[in-house]
C-alpha positions as CSV (number, residue, x, y, z in Angstrom):
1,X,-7.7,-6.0,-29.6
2,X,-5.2,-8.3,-30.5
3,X,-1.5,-9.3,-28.7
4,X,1.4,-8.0,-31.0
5,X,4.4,-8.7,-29.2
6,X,5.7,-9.2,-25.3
7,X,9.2,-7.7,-23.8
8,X,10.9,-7.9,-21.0
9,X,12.9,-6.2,-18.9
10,X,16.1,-6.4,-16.2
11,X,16.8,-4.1,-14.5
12,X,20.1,-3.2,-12.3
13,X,18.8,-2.2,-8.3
14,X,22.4,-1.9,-7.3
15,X,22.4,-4.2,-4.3
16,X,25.0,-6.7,-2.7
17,X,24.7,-9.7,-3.7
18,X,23.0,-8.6,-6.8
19,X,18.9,-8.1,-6.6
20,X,18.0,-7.1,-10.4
21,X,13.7,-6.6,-10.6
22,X,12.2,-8.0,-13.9
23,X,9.4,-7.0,-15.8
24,X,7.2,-7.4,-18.7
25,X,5.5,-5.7,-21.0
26,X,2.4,-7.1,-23.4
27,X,1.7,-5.2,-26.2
28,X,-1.6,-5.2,-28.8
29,X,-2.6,-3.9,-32.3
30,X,-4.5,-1.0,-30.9
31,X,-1.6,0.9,-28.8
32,X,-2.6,-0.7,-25.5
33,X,0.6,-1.9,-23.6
34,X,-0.5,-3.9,-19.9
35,X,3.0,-4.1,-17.7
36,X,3.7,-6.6,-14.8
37,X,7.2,-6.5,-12.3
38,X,7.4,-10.4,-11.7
39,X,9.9,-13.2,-10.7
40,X,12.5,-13.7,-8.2
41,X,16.0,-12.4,-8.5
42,X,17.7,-15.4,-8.6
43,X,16.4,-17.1,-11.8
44,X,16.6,-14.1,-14.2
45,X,18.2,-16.2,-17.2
46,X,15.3,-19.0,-16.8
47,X,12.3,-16.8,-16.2
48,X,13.5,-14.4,-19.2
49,X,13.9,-17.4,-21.5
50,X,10.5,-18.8,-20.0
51,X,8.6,-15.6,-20.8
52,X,9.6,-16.0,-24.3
53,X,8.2,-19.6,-24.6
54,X,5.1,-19.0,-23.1
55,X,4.9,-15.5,-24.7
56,X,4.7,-17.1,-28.1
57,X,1.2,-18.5,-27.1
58,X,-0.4,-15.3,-26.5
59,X,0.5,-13.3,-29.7
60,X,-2.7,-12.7,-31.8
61,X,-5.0,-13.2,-28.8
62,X,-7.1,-11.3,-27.0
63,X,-5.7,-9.9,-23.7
64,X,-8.8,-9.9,-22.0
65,X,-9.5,-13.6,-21.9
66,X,-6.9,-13.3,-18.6
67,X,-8.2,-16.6,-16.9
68,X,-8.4,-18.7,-20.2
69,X,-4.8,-17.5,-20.7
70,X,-3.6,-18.9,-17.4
71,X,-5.3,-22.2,-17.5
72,X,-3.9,-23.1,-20.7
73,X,-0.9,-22.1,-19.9
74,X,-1.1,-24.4,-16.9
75,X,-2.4,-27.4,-18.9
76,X,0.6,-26.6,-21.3
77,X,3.5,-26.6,-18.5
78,X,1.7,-29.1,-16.0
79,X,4.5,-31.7,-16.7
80,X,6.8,-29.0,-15.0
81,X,4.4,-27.2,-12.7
82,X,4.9,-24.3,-9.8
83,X,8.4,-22.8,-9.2
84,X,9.9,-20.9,-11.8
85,X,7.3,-22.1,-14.3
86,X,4.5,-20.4,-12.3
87,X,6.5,-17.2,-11.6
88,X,6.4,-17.1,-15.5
89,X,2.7,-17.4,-16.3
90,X,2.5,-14.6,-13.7
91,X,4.2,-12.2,-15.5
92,X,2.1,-12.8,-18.3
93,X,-1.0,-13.4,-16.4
94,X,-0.1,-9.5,-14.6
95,X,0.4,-7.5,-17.8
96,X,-2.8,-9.1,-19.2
97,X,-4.5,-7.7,-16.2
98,X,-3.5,-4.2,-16.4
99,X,-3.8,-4.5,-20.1
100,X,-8.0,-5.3,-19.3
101,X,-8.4,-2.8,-17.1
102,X,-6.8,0.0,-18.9
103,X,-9.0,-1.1,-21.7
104,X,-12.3,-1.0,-19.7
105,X,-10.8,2.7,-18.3
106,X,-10.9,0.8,-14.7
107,X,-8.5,-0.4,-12.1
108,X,-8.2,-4.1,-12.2
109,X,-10.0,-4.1,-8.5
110,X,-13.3,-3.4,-10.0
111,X,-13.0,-5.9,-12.1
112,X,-12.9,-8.4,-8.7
113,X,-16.0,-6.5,-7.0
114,X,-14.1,-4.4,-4.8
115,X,-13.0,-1.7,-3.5
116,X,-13.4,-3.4,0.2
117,X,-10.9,-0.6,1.1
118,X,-9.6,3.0,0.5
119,X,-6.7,2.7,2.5
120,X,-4.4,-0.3,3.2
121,X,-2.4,-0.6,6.5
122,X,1.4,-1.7,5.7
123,X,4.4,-2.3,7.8
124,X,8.5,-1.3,7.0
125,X,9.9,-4.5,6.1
126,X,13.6,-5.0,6.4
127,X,14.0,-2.7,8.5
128,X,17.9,-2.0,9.3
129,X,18.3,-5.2,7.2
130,X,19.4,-3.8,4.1
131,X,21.4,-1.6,5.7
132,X,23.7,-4.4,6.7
133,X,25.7,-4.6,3.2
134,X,23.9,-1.5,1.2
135,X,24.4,1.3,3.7
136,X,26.4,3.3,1.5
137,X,23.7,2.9,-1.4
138,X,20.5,3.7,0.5
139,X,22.6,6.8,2.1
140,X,22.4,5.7,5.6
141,X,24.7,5.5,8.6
142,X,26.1,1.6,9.0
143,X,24.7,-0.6,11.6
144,X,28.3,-0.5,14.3
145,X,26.3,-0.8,17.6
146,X,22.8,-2.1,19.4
147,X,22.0,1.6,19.4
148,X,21.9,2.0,16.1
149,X,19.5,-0.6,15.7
150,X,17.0,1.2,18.5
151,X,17.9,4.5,16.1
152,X,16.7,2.7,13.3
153,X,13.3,1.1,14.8
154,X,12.4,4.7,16.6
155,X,13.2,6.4,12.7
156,X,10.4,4.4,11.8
157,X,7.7,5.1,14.1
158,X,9.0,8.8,13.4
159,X,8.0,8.3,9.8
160,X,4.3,7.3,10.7
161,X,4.3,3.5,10.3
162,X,3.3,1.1,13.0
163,X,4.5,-1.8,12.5
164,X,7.8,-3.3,11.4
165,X,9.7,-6.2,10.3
166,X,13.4,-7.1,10.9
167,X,15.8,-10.0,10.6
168,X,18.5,-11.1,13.0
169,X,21.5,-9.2,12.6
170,X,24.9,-8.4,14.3
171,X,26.4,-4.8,14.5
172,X,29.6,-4.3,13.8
173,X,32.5,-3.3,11.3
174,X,31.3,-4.9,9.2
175,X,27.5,-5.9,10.6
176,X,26.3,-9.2,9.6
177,X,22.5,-11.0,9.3
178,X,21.5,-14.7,9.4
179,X,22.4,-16.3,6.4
180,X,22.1,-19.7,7.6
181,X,20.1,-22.4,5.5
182,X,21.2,-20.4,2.6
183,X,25.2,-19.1,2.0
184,X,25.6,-20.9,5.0
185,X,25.4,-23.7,6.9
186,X,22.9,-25.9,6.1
187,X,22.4,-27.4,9.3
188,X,19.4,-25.3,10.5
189,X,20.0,-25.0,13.8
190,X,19.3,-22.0,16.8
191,X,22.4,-21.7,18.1
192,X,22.5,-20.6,21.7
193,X,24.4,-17.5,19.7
194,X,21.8,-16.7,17.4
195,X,19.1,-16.9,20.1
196,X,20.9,-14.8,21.9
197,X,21.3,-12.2,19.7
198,X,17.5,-12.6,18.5
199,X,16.7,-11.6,22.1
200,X,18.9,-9.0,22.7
201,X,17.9,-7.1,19.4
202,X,14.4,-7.6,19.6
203,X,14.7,-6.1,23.4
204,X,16.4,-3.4,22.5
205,X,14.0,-2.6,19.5
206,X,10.8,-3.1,21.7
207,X,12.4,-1.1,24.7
208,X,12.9,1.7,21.8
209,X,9.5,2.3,20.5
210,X,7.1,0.8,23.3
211,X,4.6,-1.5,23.7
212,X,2.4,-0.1,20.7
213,X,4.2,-0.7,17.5
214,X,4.1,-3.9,15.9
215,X,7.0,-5.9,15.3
216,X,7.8,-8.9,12.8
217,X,11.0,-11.0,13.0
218,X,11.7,-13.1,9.3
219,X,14.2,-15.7,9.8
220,X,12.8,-17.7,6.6
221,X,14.3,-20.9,5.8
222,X,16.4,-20.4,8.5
223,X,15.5,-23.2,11.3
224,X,14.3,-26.6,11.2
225,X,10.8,-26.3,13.1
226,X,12.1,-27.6,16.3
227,X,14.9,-25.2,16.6
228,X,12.2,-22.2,15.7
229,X,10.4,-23.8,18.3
230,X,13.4,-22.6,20.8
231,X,13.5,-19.7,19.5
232,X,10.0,-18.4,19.6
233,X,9.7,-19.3,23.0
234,X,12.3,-16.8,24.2
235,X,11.1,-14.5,21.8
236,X,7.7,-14.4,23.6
237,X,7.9,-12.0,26.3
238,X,8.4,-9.1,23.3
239,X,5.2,-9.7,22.2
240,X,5.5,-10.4,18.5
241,X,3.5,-9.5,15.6
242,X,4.7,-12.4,14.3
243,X,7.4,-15.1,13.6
244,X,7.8,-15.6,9.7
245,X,8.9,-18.6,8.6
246,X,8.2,-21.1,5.7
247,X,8.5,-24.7,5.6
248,X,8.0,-27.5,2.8
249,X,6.5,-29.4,4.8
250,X,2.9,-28.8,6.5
251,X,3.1,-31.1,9.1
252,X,6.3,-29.8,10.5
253,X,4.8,-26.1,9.9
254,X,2.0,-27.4,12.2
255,X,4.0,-28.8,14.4
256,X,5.7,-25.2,15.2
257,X,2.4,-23.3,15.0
258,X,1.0,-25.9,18.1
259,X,4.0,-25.4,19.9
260,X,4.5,-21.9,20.3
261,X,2.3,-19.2,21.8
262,X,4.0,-16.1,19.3
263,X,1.8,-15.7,15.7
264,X,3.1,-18.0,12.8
265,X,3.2,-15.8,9.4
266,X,3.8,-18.3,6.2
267,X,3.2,-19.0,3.0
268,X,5.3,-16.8,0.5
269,X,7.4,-19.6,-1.1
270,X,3.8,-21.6,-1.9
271,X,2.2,-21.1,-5.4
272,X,-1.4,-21.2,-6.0
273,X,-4.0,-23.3,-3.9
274,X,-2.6,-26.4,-4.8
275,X,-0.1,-25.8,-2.8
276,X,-1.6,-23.7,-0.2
277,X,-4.6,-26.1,0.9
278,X,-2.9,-28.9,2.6
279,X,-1.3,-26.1,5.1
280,X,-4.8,-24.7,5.6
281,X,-6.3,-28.0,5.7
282,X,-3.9,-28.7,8.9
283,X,-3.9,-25.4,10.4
284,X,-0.1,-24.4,9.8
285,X,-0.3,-20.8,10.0
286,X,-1.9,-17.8,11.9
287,X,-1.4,-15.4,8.8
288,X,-1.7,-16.2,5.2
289,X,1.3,-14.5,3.4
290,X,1.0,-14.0,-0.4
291,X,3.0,-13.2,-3.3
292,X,1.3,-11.2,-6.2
293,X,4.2,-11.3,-8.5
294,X,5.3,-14.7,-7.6
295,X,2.1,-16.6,-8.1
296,X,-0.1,-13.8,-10.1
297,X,-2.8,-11.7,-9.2
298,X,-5.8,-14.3,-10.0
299,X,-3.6,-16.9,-7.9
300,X,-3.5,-15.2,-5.0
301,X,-6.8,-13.9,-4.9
302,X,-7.8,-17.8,-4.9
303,X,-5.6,-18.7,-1.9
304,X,-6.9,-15.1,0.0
305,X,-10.8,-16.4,-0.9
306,X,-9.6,-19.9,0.0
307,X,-8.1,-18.6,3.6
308,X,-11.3,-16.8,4.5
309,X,-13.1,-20.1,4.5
310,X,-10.6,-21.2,7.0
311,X,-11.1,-17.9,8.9
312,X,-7.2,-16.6,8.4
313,X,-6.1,-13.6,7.0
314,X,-3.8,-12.6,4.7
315,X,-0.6,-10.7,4.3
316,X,0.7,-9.5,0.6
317,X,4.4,-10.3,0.4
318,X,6.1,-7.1,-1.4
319,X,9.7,-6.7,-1.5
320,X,10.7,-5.1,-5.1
321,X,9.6,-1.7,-6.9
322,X,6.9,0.2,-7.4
323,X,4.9,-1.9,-9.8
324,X,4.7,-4.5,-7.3
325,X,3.3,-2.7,-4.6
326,X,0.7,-1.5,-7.4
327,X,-0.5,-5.1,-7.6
328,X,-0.1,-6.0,-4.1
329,X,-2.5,-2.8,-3.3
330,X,-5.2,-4.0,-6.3
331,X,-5.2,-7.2,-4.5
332,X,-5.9,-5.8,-1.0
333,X,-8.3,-3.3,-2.7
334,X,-10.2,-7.3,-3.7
335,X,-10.5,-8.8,-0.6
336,X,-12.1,-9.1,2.5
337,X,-9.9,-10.5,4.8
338,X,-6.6,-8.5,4.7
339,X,-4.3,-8.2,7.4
340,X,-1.1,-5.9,6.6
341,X,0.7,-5.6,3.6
342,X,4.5,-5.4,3.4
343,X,6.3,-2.2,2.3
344,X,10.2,-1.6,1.5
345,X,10.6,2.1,2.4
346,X,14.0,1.9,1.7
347,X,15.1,0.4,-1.6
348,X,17.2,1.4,-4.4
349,X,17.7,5.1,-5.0
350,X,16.4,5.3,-8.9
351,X,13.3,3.1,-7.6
352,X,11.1,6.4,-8.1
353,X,12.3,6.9,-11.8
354,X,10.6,3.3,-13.1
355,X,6.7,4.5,-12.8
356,X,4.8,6.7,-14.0
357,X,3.0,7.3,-10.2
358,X,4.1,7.0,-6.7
359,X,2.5,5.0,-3.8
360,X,0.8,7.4,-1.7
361,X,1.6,7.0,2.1
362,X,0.9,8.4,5.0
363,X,0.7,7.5,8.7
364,X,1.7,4.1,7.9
365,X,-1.2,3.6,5.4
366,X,-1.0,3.1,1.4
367,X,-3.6,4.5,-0.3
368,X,-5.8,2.1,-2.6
369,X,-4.7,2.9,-6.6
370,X,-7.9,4.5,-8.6
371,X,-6.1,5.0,-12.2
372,X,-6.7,2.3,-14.9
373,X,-4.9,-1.1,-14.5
374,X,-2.3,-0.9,-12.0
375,X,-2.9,2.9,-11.7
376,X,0.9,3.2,-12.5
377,X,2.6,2.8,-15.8
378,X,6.3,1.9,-16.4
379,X,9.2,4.5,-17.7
380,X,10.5,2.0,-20.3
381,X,13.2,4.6,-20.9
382,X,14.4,4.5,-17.0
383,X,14.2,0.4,-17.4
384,X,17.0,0.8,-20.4
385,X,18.9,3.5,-18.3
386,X,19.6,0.9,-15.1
387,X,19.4,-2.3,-17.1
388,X,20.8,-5.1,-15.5
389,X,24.5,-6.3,-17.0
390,X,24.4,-9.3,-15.3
């Protein structure tokens, strides 16, 4: 079996700002095609035009030779390493995957050893956040009062899950969330405003479901560590899942992690265990977050093996479509020393339409994928009807 051509694809999610999910498709001489969803949404133009170059590598190879693939692509980009480069190889590296396993008639978990589970514990991420600017797309009532954000943490637990994850936000006409450190100021700081309304909201969210579920606040990127540091102590009386925050520097991340009694979650923005091991090394984080279709599947299946010498667990980061969660759940089906995974209940309302196969959920639990590669395919036709015109 022989590579034949590679494609990608845009497509439109219909969120403000813009949030378009890309993926890419690896097709071979005997009728095999292995999908991937990959990237972020902010460098579609580069990743696109970066899948093309390293694409052209592939063509006439075999698919199954999936780690040889990815450490000559690395030798071949090393001069421009990580970042958007890496993101790249990953969606390469994840169709190659599904293409072996659909080959071998397996899912790409038994190709690691696994299954270590059936059934994978997973928590609603963004919860009332996307409701902030996309209310009238995901069909929900807008976010006016405090009360609507208890409505929206007790629709949860209602829905089976146990655990949640939410970012600061206002209520009002029109509600607002942090968006400091990135559209706007850059200054990183935990204003006595912004801890204020951290505290309220998480009050009034644990007050709303009890002392049982499980509850995340993200304010990535947001604070400098000392400023976190203020926060998470007032934040500690709510008993927090965790805080989840990244930091480019493992020193500082240490630095918060010593200083604060509430669970440190980090490590989406890193890219393979190159960058990973000097935050392990120093003890940075209580929870090990990954990104399957940031880094690639064999990626972070290093970094989990790598954190389970260090004793830590690790969290799948999942925000996008279907295909994602697919690979998130493959890699949770591959390890040992899993955590939660991260679920968007509430995303885009053609989501369904791009796969072939659902998640299956239930009581706050995915079930582990048993079809061949992924265990879902991609509706290429559905990609071309909500293509991205951006």
């Amino acid at each position: 079996m022989k590579i034949t051509a590679i494609d990608t694809f845009v497509v439109d999610t219909g969120f403000t700002p813009p949030r378009p999910w890309l993926y890419c498709a690896i097709r071979t001489d005997e009728g095999l095609t292995g999908y991937s969803e990959f990237g972020s949404p902010g460098l579609v133009q580069g990743l696109v035009g970066l899948i093309n170059d390293l694409g052209e590598r592939l063509i006439g190879k075999d698919p199954t030779a999936v780690e040889k693939h990815c450490i000559d692509l690395y030798r071949h980009t090393r001069q421009a390493s990580y970042g958007a480069t890496q993101m790249a190889i990953a969606g390469l590296e994840l169709a190659l995957w599904d293409l072996t396993g659909k080959a071998l008639g397996v899912p790409v978990w038994r190709l690691m050893g696994g299954p270590h589970r059936e059934t994978q514990r997973v928590y609603w991420s963004h919860l009332a956040t996307y409701r902030v600017t996309n209310w009238k797309l995901l069909g929900t009532k807008p976010l006016r009062t405090m009360e609507d954000l208890a409505a929206v943490a007790r629709e949860a637990v209602a829905r089976g899950y146990t655990a949640f994850k939410t970012n600061i936000i206002w209520p009002g006409e029109p509600a607002r969330r942090i968006t400091q450190g990135t559209s706007g100021p850059h200054d990183q700081l935990a204003t006595r405003e912004i801890i204020d309304q951290a505290v309220a909201q998480i009050r009034t969210m644990r007050e709303a479901v009890g002392p049982s579920i499980d509850i995340c606040l993200d304010v990535n990127v947001n604070f400098k560590p000392v400023e976190a540091i203020r926060l998470a102590r007032e934040l500690e009386p709510f008993g927090l899942f965790w805080l989840e925050i990244d930091n480019q520097d493992a020193h500082a991340l240490a630095q918060l992690r010593s200083s604060v009694r509430v669970p440190i979650c980090s490590g989406e923005q890193l890219l393979t265990v190159r960058q990973y091991r000097p935050y392990l090394e120093r003890q940075a984080m209580d929870v090990v977050m990954v990104d399957v279709a940031w880094q690639g599947f064999s990626a972070a299946k290093k970094v989990a093996d790598l954190a389970e010498t260090y004793e830590l667990n690790i969290a799948p980061h999942n925000y996008n479509g279907h295909l994602s969660t697919f690979q998130s759940l493959n890699l949770c089906a591959s390890v040992s020393n899993m955590k939660i995974m991260e679920s968007d209940p509430e995303h885009t309302p053609w989501r369904d339409e791009l796969v072939t196969v659902l998640p299956e959920i239930k009581a706050g639990t995915m079930r582990i994928p048993t079809g061949p590669g992924w265990g879902t395919d991609l509706n290429e036709a559905a990609l071309r009807k909500h293509a991205w015109k951006g």
